[in-house]
N, C-alpha and C positions, 0 to 999 in steps of 0.2 A: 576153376579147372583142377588145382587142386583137391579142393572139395571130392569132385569127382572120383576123380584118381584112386584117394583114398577109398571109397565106396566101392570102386570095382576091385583094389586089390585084396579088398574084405573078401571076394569068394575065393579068391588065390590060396589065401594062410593068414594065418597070425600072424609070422614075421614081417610078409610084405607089409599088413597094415601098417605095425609100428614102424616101419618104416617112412611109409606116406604118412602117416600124421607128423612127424618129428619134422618132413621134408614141411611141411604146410604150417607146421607152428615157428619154425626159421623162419620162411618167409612174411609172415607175420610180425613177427620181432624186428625185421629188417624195416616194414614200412612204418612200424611203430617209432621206431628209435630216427629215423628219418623224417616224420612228422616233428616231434620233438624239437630237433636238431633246429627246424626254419622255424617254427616259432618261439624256442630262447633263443636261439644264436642266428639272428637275420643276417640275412649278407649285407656286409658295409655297403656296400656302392647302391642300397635298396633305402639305406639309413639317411630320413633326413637331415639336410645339413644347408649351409650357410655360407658364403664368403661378400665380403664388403673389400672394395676398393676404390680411388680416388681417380676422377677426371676432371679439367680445366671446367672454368664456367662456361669459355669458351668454347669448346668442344661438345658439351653436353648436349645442346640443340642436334648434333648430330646421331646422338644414342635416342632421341626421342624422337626426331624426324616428326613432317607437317602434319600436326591434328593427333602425333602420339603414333605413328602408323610406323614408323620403324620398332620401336622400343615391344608393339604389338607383336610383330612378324618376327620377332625376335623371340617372344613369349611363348607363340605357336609354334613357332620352329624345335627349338628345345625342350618345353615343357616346363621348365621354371619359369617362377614368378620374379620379375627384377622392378625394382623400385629405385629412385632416384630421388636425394635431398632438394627441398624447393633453391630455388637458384639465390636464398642469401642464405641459404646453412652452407657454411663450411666445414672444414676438419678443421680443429684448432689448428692457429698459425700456419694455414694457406688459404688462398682463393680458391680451393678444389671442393670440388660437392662430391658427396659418397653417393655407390652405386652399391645396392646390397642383391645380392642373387640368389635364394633360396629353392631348395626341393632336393633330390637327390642324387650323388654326383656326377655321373652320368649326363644328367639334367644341368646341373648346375658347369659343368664342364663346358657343354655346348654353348650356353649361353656366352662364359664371359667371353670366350674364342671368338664368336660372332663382333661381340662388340668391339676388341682389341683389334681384330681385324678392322671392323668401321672406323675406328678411330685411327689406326695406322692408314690407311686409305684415304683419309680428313688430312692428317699431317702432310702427306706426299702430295696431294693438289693443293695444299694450302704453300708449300714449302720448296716442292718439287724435289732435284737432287740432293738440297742442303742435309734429307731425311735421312742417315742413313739405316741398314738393315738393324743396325742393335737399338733397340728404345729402351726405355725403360715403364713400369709400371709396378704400384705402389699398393700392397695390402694392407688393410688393418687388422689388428689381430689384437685381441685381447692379452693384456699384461703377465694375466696368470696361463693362460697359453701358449707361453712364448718360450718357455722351459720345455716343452715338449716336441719341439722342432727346432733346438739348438741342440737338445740330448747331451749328455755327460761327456764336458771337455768338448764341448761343440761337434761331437761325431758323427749328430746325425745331419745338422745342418752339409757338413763338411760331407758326406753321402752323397745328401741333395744336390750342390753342387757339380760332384763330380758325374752325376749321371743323370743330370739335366742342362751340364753346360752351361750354364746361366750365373752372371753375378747374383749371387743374395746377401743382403745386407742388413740387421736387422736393428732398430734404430735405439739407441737407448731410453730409459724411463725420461720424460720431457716434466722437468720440475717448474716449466714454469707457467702451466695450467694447471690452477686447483680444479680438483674432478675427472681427469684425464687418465682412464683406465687402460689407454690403448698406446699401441706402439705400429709405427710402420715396419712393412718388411718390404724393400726395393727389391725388385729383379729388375737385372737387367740380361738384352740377347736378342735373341731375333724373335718372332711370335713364336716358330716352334720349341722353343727354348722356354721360355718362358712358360709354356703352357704345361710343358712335362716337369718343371718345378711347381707349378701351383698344382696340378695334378700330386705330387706327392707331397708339398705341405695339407692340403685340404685332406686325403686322404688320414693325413696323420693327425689333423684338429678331429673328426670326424670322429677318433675315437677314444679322442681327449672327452673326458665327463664333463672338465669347468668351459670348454667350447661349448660343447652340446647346452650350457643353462643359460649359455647369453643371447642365445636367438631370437629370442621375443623380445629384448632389452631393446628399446626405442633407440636409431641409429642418429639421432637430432644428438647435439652438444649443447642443450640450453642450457645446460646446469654449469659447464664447465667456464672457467673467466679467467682472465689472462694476470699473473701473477708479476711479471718484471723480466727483461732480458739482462740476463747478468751481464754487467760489463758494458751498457748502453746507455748510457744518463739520459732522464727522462718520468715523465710523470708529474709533473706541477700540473696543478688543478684548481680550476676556479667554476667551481658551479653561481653559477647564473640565480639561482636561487637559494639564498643562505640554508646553512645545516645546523645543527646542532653536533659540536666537536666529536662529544662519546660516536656518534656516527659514522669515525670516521675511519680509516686503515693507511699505513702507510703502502706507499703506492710504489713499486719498484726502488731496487736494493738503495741507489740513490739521489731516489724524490725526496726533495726536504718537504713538498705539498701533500696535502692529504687528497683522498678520495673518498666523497660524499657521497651517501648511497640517500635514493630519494624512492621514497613509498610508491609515489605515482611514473609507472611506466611511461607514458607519454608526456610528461610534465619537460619543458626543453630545457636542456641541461647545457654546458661547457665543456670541454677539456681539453685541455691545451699539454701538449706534449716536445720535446724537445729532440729536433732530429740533428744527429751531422751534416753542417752541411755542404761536406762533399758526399750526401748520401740521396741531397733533396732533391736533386732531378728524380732519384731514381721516382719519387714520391712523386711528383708532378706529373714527371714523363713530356714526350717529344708532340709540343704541342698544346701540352694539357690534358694529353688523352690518359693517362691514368688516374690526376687527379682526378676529371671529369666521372670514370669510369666506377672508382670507389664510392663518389657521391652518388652515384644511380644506383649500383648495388644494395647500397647501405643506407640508404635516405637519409643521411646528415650531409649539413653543409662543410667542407673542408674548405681551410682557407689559410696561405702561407705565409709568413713574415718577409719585408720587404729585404734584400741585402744588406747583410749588416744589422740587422734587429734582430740579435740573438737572447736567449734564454741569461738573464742574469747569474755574472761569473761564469759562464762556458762561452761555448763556440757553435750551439747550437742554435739552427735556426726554431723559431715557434711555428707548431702546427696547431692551429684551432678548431675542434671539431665539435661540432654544432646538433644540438637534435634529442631525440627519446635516448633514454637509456639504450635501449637497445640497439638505435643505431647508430650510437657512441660507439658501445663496445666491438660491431661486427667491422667499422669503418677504422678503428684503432687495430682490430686484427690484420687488415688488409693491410695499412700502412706497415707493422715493427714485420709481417711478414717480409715483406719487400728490403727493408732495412737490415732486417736480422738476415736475408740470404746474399746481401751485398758483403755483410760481415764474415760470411763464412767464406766465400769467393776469396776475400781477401786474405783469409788467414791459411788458404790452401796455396 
């Protein structure tokens, strides 16, 4: 159109012309530099991105719904892709499976809303009034992350806060998982509370660089293995199948037993652990039903010390845990889980 313009004010004069061109090469300039503009600087909310948070095992059944048909409707609904750890992966030192939500914020927004919604919906028929409106729910966020949504002197955290309403809490470095890159961050509030804080920490990982390079880093914790809860005696070990010493590490801050590591994954091993026990209900549970619940999880056999057959020179009862390496170690998480959060209970 301008084109034109210019061609007709050619019979006008000289003047007009250079006028019409100068008019037609601005506008020119203008789509140019705004081409430009979206493909270096994409708009964030366009930017893929990522969030991983934590649901009961319990619960999880209802993110996935019969045959996978929620978790789907969920998919289609939003647009992001959400995945879910198999039901014996946890986050170190809980029973919780991760739920990771990836695509674009927008995208990823909708989603976890949906679900926190399902899952507060789960709570209140399972619970009825005891639910109240403030829950809580629990991010993972990578360590080197974690600097950039706490901000200098806590200011931007402290931001967050205030203009999402919501407790955020962000948990310290956990030293007692070697391999453990991550840190929780609790919110706590109501759903909408909660959603306008994760809306503005996601927003601010999104344009964090060391976020953006953990996205493809597999959301499993195979590597990570449980180091000692300080301050909980425990750790005597007796593998079933002799070791050779140099094999061996000592086993929490103070196990005077070692810990055997044995080549063969499935080969059934021992370990025997020492709990309080004013702690061992918690381990048992009303009934049996936790013990029970740990062994079907974790496919080792657990098995308690009679009263009064405590761990030599303490007051702890012996827990025996039976099976592969590996489901030594996932049925060992479950129990100092349970143990370590009676601990804190206690010391609050």
């Amino acid at each position: 159109m301008v084109c034109c313009s210019a061609f007709y004010l050619f019979n006008v004069g000289d003047y007009m012309l250079t006028v019409g061109a100068i008019v037609a090469f601005v506008l020119h300039l203008l789509l140019l530099i705004n081409l430009i503009s979206c493909l270096i600087l994409p708009d964030t909310a366009e930017k893929p991105t990522y969030i991983r948070f934590l649901v009961s095992n319990s619960l999880a059944g209802a993110v996935i719904g019969k045959g996978g048909s929620t978790i789907t409707e969920f998919q289609s609904q939003s647009g992001a892709r959400i995945q879910l750890s198999r039901n014996h992966e946890f986050f170190p030192g809980t029973t919780d499976r991760i739920i990771m939500i990836s695509g674009t914020i927008d995208e990823t927004l909708k989603a976890v809303e949906l679900i926190l919604d399902k899952l507060l919906s789960e709570l209140h028929n399972e619970d009825g009034d005891d639910v109240g409106q403030k829950t809580k729910v629990r991010l993972i966020v990578p360590n080197s992350s974690c600097g950039s949504i706490i901000g200098k002197g806590g200011a931007i955290i402290k931001s967050f806060i205030e203009d999402s309403q919501a407790g955020i809490k962000i948990s310290p470095v956990d030293h007692n998982y070697y391999g453990l890159n991550d840190r929780l961050v609790t919110l706590s509030g109501s759903l909408d509370e909660q959603m306008r804080a994760i809306e503005l920490i996601l927003s601010k990982l999104t344009d964090d660089t060391h976020y953006a390079q953990t996205m493809n880093i597999p959301f499993s914790y195979a590597g990570v293995y449980f180091t000692g809860f300080h301050g909980i005696p425990y750790g005597h070990v007796h593998p079933s199948v002799p070791a050779a010493a140099h094999g061996g590490m000592n086993y929490g801050p103070n196990a005077p037993g070692r810990k055997y590591q044995n080549n063969k994954e499935d080969r059934t091993n021992s370990l025997t652990i020492g709990v309080a026990d004013e702690h061992i209900g918690l381990v048992v549970g009303r009934g049996g039903r936790n013990i029970m619940e740990i062994s079907q999880v974790s496919g080792a056999r657990v098995k308690v010390s009679d009263r009064g057959d405590f761990m030599s020179g303490t007051s702890d009862r012996k827990v025996t845990i039976s099976g592969s390496q590996r489901a030594i170690r996932s049925a060992e998480t479950m129990i100092m889980q349970k143990v370590s959060y009676a601990s804190e209970r206690a010391m609050d």
